[in-house]
ChimeraX commands (.cxc) that place a marker at each C-alpha (Angstrom):
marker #1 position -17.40,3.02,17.71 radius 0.5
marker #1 position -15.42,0.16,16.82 radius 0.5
marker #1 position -17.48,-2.00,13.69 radius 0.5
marker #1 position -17.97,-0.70,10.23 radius 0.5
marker #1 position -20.27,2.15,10.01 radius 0.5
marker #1 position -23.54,2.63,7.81 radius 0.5
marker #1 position -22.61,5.58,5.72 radius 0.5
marker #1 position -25.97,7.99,3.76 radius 0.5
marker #1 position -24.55,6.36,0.64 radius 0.5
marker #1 position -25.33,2.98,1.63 radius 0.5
marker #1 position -21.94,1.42,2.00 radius 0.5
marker #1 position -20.37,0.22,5.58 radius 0.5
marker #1 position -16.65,1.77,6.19 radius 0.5
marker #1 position -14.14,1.31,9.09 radius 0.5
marker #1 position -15.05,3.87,11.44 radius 0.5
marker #1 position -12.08,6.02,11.51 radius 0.5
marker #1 position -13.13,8.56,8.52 radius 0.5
marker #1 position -15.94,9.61,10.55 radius 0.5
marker #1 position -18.18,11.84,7.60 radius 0.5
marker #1 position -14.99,13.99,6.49 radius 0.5
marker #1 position -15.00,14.23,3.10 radius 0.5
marker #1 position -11.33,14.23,2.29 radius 0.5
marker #1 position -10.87,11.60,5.18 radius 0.5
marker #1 position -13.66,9.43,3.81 radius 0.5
marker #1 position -12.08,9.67,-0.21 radius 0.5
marker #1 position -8.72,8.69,1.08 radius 0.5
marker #1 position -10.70,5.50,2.71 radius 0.5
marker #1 position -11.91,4.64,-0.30 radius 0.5
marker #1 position -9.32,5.35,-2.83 radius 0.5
marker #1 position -5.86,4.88,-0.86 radius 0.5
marker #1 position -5.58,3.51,2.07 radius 0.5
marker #1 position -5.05,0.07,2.13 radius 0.5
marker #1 position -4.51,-0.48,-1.99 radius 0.5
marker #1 position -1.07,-1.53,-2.58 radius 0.5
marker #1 position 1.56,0.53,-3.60 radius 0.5
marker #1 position 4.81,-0.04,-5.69 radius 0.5
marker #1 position 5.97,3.26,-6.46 radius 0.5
marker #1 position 9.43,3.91,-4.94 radius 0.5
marker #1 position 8.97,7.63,-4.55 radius 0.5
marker #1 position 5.20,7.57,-2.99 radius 0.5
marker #1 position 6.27,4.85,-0.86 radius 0.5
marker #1 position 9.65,6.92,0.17 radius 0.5
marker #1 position 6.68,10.27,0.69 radius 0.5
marker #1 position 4.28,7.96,2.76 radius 0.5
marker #1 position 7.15,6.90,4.93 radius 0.5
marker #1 position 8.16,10.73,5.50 radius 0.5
marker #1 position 4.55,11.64,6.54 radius 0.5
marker #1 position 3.81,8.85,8.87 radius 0.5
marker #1 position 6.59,10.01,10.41 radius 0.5
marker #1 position 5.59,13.88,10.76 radius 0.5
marker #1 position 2.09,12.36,11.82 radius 0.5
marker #1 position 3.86,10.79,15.20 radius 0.5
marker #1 position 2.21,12.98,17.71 radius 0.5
marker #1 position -0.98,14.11,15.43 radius 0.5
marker #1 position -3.84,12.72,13.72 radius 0.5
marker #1 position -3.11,11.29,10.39 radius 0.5
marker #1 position -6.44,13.82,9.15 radius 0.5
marker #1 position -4.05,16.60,10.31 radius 0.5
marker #1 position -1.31,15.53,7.54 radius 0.5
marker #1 position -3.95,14.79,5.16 radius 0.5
marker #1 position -5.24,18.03,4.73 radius 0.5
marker #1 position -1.82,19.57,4.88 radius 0.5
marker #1 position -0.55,16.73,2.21 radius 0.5
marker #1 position 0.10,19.16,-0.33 radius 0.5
marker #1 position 1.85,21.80,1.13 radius 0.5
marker #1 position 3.94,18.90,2.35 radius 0.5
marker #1 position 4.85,18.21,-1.45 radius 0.5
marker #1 position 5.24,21.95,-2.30 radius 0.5
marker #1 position 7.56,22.63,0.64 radius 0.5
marker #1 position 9.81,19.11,0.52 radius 0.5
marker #1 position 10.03,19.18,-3.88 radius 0.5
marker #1 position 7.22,16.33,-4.18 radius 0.5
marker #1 position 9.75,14.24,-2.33 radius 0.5
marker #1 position 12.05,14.07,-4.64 radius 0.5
marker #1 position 14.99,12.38,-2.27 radius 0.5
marker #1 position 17.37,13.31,-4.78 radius 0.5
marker #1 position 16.68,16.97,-4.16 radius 0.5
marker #1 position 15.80,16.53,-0.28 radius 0.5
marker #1 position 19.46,15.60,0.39 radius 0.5
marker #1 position 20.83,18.94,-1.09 radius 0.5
marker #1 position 18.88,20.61,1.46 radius 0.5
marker #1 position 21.12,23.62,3.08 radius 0.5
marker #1 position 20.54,24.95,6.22 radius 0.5
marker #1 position 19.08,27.93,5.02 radius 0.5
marker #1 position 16.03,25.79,3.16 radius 0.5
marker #1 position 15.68,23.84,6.63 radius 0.5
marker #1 position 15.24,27.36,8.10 radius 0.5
marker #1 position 12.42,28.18,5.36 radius 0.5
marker #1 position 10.77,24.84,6.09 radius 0.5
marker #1 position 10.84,26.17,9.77 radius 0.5
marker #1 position 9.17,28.82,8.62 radius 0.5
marker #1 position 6.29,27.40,6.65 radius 0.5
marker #1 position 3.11,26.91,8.57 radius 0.5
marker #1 position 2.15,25.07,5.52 radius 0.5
marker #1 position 3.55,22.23,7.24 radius 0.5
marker #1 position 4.16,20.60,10.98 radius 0.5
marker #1 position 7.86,22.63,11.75 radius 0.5
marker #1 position 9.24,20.16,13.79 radius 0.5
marker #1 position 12.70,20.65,13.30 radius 0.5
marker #1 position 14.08,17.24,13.96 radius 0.5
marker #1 position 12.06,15.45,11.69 radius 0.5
marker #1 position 12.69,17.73,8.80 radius 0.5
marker #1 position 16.36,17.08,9.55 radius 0.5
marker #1 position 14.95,13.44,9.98 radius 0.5
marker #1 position 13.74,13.75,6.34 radius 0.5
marker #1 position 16.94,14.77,5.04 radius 0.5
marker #1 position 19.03,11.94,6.68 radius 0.5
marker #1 position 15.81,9.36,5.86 radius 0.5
marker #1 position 16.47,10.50,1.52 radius 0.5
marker #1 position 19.99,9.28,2.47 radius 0.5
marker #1 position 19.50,5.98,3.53 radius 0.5
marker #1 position 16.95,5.92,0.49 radius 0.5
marker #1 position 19.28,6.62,-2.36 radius 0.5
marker #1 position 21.53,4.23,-0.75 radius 0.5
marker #1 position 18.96,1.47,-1.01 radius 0.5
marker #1 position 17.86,2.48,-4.42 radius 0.5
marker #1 position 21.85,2.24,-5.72 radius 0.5
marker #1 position 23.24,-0.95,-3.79 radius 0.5
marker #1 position 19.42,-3.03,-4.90 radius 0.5
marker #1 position 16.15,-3.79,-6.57 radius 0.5
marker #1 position 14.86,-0.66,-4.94 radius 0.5
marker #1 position 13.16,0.48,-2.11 radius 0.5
marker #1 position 9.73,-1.09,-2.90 radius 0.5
marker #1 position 11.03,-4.17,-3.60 radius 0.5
marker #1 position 13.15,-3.37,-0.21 radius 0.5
marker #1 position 9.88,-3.07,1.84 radius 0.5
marker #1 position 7.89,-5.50,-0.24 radius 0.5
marker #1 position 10.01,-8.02,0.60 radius 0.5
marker #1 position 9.17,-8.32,4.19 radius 0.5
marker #1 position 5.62,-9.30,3.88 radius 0.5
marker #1 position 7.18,-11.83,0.78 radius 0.5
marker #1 position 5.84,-9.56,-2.24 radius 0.5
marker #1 position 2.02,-9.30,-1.93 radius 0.5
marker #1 position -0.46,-7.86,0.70 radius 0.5
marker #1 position -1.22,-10.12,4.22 radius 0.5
marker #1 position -4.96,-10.05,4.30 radius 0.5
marker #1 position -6.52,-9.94,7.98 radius 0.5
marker #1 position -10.37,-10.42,8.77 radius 0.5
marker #1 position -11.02,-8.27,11.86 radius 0.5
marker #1 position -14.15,-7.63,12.45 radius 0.5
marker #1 position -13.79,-4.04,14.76 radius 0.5
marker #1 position -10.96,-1.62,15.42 radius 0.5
marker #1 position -9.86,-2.82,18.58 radius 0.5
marker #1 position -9.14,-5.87,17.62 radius 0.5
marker #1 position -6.48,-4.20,14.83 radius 0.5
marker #1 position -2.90,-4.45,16.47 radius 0.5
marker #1 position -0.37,-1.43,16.62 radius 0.5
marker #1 position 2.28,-3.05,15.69 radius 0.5
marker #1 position 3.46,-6.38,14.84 radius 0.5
marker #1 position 6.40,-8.34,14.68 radius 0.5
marker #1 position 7.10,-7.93,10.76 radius 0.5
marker #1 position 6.39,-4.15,11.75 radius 0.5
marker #1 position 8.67,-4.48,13.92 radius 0.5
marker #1 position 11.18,-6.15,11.87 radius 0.5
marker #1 position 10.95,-3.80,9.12 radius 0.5
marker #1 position 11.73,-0.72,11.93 radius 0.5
marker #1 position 14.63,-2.02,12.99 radius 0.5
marker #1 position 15.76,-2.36,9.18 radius 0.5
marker #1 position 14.78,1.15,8.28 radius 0.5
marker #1 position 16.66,2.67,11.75 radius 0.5
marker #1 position 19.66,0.54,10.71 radius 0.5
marker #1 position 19.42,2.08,7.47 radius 0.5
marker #1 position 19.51,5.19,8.67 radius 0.5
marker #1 position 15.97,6.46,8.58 radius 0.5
marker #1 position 14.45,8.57,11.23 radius 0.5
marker #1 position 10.78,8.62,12.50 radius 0.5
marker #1 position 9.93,4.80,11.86 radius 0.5
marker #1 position 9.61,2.98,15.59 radius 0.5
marker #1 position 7.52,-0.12,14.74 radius 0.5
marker #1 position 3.58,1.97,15.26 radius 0.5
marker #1 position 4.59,3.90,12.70 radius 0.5
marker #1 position 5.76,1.25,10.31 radius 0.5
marker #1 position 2.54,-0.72,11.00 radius 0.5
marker #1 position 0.39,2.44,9.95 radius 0.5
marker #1 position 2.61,3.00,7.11 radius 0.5
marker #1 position 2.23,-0.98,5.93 radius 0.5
marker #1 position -1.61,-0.46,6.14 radius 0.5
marker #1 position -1.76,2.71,4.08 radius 0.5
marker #1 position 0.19,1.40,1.25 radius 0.5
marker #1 position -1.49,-2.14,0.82 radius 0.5
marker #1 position 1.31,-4.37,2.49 radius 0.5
marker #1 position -1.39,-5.31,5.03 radius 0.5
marker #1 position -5.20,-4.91,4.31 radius 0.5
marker #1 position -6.39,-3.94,7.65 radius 0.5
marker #1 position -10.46,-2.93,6.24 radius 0.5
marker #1 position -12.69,-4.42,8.57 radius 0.5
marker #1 position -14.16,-7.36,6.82 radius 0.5
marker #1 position -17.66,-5.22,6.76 radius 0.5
marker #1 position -16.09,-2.34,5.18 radius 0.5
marker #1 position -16.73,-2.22,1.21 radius 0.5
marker #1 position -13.44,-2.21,0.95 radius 0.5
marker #1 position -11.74,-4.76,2.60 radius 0.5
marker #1 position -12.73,-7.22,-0.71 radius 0.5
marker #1 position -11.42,-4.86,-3.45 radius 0.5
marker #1 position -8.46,-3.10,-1.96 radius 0.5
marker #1 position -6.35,-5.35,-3.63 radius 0.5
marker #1 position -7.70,-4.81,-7.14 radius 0.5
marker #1 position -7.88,-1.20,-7.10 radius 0.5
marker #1 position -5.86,1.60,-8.67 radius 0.5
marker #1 position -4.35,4.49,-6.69 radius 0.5
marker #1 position -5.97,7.93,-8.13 radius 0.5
marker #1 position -3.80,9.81,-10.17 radius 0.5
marker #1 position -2.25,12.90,-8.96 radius 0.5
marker #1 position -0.63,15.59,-10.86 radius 0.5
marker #1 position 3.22,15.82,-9.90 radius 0.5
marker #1 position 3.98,19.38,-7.64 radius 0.5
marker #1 position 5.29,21.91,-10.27 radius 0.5
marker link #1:1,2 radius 0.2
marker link #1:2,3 radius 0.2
marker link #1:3,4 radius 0.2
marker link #1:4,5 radius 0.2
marker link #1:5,6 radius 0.2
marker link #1:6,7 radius 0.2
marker link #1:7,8 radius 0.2
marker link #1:8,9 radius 0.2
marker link #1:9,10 radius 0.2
marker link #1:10,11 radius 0.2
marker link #1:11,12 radius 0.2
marker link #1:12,13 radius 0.2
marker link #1:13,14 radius 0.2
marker link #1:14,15 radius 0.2
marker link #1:15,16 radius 0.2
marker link #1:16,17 radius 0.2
marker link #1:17,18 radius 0.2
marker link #1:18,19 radius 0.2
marker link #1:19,20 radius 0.2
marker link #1:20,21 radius 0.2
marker link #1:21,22 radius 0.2
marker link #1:22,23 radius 0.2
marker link #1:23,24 radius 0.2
marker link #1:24,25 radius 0.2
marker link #1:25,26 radius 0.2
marker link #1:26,27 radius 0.2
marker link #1:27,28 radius 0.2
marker link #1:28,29 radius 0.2
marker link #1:29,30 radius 0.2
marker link #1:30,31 radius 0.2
marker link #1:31,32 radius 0.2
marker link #1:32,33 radius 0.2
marker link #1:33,34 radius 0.2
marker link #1:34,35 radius 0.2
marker link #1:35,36 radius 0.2
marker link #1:36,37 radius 0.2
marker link #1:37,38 radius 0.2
marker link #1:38,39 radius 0.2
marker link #1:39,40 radius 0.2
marker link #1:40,41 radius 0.2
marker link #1:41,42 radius 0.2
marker link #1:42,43 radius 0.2
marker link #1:43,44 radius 0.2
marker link #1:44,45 radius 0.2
marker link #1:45,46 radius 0.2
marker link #1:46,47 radius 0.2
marker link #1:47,48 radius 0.2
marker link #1:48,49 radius 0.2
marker link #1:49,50 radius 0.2
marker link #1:50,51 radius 0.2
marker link #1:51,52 radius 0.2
marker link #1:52,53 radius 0.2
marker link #1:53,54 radius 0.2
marker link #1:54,55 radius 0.2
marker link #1:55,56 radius 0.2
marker link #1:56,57 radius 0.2
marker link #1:57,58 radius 0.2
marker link #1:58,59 radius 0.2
marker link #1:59,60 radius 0.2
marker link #1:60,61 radius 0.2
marker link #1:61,62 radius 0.2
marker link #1:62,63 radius 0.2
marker link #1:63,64 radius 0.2
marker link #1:64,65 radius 0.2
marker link #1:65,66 radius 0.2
marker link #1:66,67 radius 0.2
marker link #1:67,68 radius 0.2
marker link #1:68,69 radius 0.2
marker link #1:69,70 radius 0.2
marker link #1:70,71 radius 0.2
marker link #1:71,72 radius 0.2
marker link #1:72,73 radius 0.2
marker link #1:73,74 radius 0.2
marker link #1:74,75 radius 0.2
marker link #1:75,76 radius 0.2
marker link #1:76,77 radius 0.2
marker link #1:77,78 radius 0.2
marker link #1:78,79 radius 0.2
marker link #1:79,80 radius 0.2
marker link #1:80,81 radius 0.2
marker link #1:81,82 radius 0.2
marker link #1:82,83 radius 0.2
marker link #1:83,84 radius 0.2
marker link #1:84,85 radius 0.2
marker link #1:85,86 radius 0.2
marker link #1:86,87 radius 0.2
marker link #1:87,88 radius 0.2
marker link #1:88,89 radius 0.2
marker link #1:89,90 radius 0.2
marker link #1:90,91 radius 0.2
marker link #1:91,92 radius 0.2
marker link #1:92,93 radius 0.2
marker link #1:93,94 radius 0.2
marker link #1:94,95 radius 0.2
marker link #1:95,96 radius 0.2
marker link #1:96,97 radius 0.2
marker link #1:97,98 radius 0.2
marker link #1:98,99 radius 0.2
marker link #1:99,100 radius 0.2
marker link #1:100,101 radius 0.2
marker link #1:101,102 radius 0.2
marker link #1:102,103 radius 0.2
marker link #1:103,104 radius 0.2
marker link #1:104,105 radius 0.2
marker link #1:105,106 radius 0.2
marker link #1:106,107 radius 0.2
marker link #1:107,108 radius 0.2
marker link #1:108,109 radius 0.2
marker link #1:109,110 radius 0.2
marker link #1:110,111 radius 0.2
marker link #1:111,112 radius 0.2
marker link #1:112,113 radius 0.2
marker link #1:113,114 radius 0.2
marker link #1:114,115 radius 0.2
marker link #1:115,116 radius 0.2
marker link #1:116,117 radius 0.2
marker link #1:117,118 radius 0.2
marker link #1:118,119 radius 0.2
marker link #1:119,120 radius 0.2
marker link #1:120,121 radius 0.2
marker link #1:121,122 radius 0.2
marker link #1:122,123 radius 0.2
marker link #1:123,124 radius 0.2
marker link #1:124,125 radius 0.2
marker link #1:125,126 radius 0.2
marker link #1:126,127 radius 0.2
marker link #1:127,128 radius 0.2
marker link #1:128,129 radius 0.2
marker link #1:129,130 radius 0.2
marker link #1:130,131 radius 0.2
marker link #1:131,132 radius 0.2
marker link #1:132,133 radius 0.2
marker link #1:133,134 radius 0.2
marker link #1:134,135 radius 0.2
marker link #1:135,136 radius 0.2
marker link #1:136,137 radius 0.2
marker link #1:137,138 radius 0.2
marker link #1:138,139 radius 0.2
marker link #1:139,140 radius 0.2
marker link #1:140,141 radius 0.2
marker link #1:141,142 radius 0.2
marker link #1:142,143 radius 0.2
marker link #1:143,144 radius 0.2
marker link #1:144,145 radius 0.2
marker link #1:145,146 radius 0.2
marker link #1:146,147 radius 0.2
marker link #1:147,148 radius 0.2
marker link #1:148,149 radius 0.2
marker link #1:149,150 radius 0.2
marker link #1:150,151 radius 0.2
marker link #1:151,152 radius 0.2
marker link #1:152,153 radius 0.2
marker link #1:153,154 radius 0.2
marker link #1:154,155 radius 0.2
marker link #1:155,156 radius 0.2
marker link #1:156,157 radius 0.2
marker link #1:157,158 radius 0.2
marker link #1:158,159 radius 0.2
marker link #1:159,160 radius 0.2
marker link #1:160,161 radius 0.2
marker link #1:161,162 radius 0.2
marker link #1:162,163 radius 0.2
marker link #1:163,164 radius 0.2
marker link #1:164,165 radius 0.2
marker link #1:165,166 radius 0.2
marker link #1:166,167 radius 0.2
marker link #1:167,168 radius 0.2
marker link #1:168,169 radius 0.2
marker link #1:169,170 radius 0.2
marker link #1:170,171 radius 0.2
marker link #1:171,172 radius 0.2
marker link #1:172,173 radius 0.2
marker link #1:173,174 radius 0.2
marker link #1:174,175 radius 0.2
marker link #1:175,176 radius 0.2
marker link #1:176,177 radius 0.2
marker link #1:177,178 radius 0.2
marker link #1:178,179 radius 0.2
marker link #1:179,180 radius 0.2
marker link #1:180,181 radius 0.2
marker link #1:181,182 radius 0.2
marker link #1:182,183 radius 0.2
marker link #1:183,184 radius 0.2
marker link #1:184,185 radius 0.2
marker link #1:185,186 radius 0.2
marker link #1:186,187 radius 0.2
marker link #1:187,188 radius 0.2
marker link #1:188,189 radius 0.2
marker link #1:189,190 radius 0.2
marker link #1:190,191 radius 0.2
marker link #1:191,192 radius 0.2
marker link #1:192,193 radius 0.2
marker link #1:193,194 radius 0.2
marker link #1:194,195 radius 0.2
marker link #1:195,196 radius 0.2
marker link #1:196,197 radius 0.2
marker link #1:197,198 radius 0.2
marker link #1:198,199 radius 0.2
marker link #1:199,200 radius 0.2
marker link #1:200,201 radius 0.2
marker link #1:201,202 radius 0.2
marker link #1:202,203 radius 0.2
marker link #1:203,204 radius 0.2
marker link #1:204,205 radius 0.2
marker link #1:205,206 radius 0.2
marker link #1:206,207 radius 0.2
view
C-alpha cells in the first residue's frame, strides 16, 4: 500500500505506521515537525544510524533504553566513554549491540562538540543546508518519496568529513524527514498541512 490510509478514527495517514500504536503516535506527534534542539537532533542522528539494517519501529520501541544506556545523549558524557562502559553497552540487550556503531557514537559526540565550539551550533549546522526552514514536497504515495537526495547527500558528506559515523546519504534523508527539515507526509495524510505548526511532545529528561 502506497497512498494514505483510512484509519477507525477517521483521519488518512502515510501508510508506514500500519495500526501500531506507538508507531502511529510518533506519526502524528514527531515525525516530520521540525526540530531545533541541538541535543535531540545530535540523539536522532545517533539512532538513524543504529536503525541502518532494521526497521525504524525496532528503535522506536527500544528508544528509551537507548537514552538510559547512552546518558540521554548527552555528547558531553558519550565522549568519556571507557572501554569498559563500551563493554556494558555490549552487554545490554536493551539496545542493538553493534559494536561499531557504539564506537561510531562515541567518535560521532566528537565531531559534535567540535561543531558546537568552533559555530552557531549543530542545528543551525544542519539547518543551514535546507536554508533555515522545512522544504515542503506534495507526493501523493510512498513510492514516489526518494531515498536520498542531493542536499541529503550533501549534508553526508559534511557529517563524514566531520567525523561522524553511520550517516551515508539514506540515512541522512530519513533523518531530515523525522526532524522537519523536509515534510515528506503524503499530501492526503492529516498531517502533511500542520507538521509545520506543531509542537514536539514533551518528554521527561532520563534520570
Amino acid at each position: 500500500m502506497t497512498r494514505a490510509r483510512l484509519h477507525d478514527d477517521g483521519l488518512h495517514r502515510c501508510p508506514w505506521p500500519g495500526e501500531d500504536p506507538l508507531y502511529i503516535a510518533y506519526h502524528d506527534t514527531e515525525w516530520g515537525v521540525p526540530e531545533w534542539d541541538d541535543r535531540a537532533l545530535f540523539e536522532k542522528l545517533i539512532l538513524d544510524g543504529f536503525q541502518a539494517g532494521l526497521s525504524w519501529i525496532t528503535i522506536l520501541r527500544k528508544r528509551d533504553n537507548f537514552r538510559k544506556a547512552f546518558d540521554d545523549f548527552e555528547p558531553a558524557k558519550i565522549v568519556r566513554y571507557s572501554d569498559k562502559k563500551i563493554a556494558a553497552l555490549m552487554n545490554d540487550a536493551g539496545i542493538v549491540r553493534n559494536r561499531a556503531k557504539i564506537e561510531g557514537t562515541v567518535n560521532s559526540a566528537k565531531a559534535y562538540l567540535k561543531i558546537m565550539e568552533e559555530g552557531p551550533g549543530f542545528s543551525a549546522f544542519l539547518w543551514d543546508f535546507v536554508d533555515g526552514k522545512p522544504k515542503i514536497n506534495n507526493f501523493k504515495t510512498t513510492a514516489s518519496v526518494p531515498a536520498a537526495t542531493p542536499i541529503s547527500t550533501k549534508m553526508s558528506k559534511e557529517l563524514v568529513a566531520r567525523g561522524f559515523k553511520f550517516v551515508g546519504p539514506t540515512i541522512v534523508y530519513a533523518f531530515m524527514q523525522a526532524t522537519g527539515m523536509v515534510n515528506d507526509h503524503l499530501v492526503t495524510c492529516h498531517c502533511h498541512e500542520s507538521c509545520g505548526k506543531a509542537k514536539r511532545p514533551a518528554r521527561l529528561k532520563v534520570k
